[in-house]
C-alpha positions as CSV (number, residue, x, y, z in Angstrom):
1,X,80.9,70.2,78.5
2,X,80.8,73.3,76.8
3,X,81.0,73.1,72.8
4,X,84.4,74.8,72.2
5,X,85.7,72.1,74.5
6,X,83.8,69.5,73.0
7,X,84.7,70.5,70.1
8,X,88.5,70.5,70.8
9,X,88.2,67.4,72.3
10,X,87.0,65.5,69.3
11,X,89.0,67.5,66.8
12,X,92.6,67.1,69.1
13,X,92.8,71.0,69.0
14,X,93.2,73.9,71.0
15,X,91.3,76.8,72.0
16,X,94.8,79.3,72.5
17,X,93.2,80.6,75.7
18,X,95.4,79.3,78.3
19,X,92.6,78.1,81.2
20,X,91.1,76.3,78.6
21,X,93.7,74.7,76.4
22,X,95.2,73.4,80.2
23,X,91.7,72.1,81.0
24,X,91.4,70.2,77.4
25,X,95.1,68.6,78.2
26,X,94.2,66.7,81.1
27,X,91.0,65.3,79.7
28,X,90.7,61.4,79.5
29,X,89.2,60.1,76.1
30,X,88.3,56.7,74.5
31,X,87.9,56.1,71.3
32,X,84.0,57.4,70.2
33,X,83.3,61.2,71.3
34,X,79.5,62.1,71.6
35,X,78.5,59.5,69.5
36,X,74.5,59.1,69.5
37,X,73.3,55.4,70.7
38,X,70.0,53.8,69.6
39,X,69.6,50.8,70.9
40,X,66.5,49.0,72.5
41,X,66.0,48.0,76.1
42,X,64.9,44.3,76.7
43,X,61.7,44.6,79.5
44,X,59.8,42.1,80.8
45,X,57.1,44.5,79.7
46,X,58.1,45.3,76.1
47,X,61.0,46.2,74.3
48,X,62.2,50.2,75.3
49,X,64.2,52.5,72.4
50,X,66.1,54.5,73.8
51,X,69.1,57.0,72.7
52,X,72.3,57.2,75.0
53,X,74.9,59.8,74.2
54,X,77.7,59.5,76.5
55,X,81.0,62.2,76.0
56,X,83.5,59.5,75.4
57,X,83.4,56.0,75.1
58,X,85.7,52.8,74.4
59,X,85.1,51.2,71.0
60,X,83.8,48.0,72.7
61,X,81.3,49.9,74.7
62,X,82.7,48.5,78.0
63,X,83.8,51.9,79.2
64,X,82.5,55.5,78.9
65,X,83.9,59.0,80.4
66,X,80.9,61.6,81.1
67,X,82.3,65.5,81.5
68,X,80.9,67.7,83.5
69,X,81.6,71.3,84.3
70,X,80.4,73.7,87.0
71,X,80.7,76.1,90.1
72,X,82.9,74.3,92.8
73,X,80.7,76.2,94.8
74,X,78.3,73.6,93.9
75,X,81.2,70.5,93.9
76,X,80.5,66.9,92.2
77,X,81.4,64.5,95.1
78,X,82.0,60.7,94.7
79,X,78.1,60.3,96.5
80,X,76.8,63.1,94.0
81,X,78.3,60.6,91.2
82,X,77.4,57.2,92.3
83,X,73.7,58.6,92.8
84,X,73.3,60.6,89.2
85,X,70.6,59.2,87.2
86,X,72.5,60.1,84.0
87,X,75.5,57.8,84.7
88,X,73.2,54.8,85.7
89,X,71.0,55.9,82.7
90,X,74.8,55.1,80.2
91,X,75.6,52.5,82.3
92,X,71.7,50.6,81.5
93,X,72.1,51.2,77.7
94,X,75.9,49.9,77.7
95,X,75.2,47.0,79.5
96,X,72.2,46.1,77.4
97,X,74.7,46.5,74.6
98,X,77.4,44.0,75.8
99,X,75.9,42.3,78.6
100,X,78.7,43.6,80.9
101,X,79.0,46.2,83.5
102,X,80.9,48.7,82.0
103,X,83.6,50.9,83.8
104,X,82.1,54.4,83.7
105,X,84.1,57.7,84.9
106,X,82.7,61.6,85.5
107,X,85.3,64.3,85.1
108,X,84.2,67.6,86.2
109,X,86.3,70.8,85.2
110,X,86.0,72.8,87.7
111,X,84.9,76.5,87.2
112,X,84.8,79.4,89.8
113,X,82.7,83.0,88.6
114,X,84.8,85.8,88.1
115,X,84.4,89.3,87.0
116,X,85.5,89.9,83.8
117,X,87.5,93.1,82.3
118,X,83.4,94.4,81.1
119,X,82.8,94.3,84.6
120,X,80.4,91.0,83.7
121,X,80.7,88.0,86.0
122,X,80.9,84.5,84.2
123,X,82.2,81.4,85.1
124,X,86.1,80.4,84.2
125,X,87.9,77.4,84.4
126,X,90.4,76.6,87.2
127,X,92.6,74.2,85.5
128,X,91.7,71.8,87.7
129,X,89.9,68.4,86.8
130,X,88.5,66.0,89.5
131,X,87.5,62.4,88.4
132,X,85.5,60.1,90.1
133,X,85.4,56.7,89.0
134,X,81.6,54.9,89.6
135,X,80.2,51.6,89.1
136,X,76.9,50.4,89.0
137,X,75.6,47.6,90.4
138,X,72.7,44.7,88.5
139,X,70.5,46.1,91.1
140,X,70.5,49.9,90.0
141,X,70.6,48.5,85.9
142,X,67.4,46.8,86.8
143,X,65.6,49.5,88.8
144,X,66.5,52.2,86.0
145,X,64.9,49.6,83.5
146,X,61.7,49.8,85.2
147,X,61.5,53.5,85.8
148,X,62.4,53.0,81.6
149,X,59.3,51.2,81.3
150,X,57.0,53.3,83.4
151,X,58.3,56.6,81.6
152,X,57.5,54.3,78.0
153,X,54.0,53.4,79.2
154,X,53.2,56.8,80.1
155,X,54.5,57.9,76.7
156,X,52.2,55.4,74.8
157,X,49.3,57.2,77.3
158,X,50.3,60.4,76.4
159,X,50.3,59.5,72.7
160,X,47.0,58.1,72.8
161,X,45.2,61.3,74.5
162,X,46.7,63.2,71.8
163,X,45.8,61.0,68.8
164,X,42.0,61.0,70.2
């Protein structure tokens, strides 16, 4: 999400703009907000680090909320969610983490462009907040672990070119 809202979200405060503050209200959050995850992805081909950062998640890991904001001329739909790489990308850390599936949620606030009193479109929020709950299944954990390992190999490659 924006930073302001970030922001607010973490700190339990308000912008005092109305379409905002209403926005921040009916936000879900667990216990850890944007909290950066190393951890290290168990391969058949090596171990992986990677670095998760999910918006908000439950102290045990077993649960994260991912916020998203945009044009609902361009709308997040339940398929749009189950499919995003990003979600299945949490979802592969967390699970490495705790060894469970964890229950994962995106919230998009949604925004609309509108022409301000400068005469400047931007985008403003709506006040409303559409969440779509996903799951992953051991099948999408494992694919997403090998696309990890490809994308680590051709790092090492990369890294070798440029050392030589």
């Amino acid at each position: 999400m924006g930073k302001e809202l970030a922001d607010c979200l973490e700190n339990g405060t308000e912008t005092g703009i109305p379409e905002k503050d209403i926005v921040i209200f009916q936000i879900p959050q667990y216990e850890i907000h944007d909290k950066s995850i190393e951890l290290t992805v168990k391969s058949g081909k090596g171990d992986i680090p990677i670095l998760i950062k999910p918006d908000s998640t439950r102290s045990d890991y077993r649960a994260f909320y991912e916020y998203k904001q945009g044009d609902i001329k361009y709308p997040w739909t339940q398929k749009k969610v189950d499919n995003d790489d990003q979600m299945t990308f949490y979802s592969t850390g967390l699970y490495e983490i705790t060894g469970y599936m964890p229950e994962s949620e995106l919230i998009w606030a949604v925004t609309e462009k509108r022409i301000d009193p400068d005469g400047i479109e931007r985008p403003h929020y709506t006040g409303e907040i559409r969440r779509f709950k996903t799951k992953r299944t051991l099948s999408q954990i494992l694919k997403m672990k090998v696309r990890m390992s490809k994308a680590w190999k051709e790092i090492g490659k990369m890294m070798e070119e440029e050392i030589l």
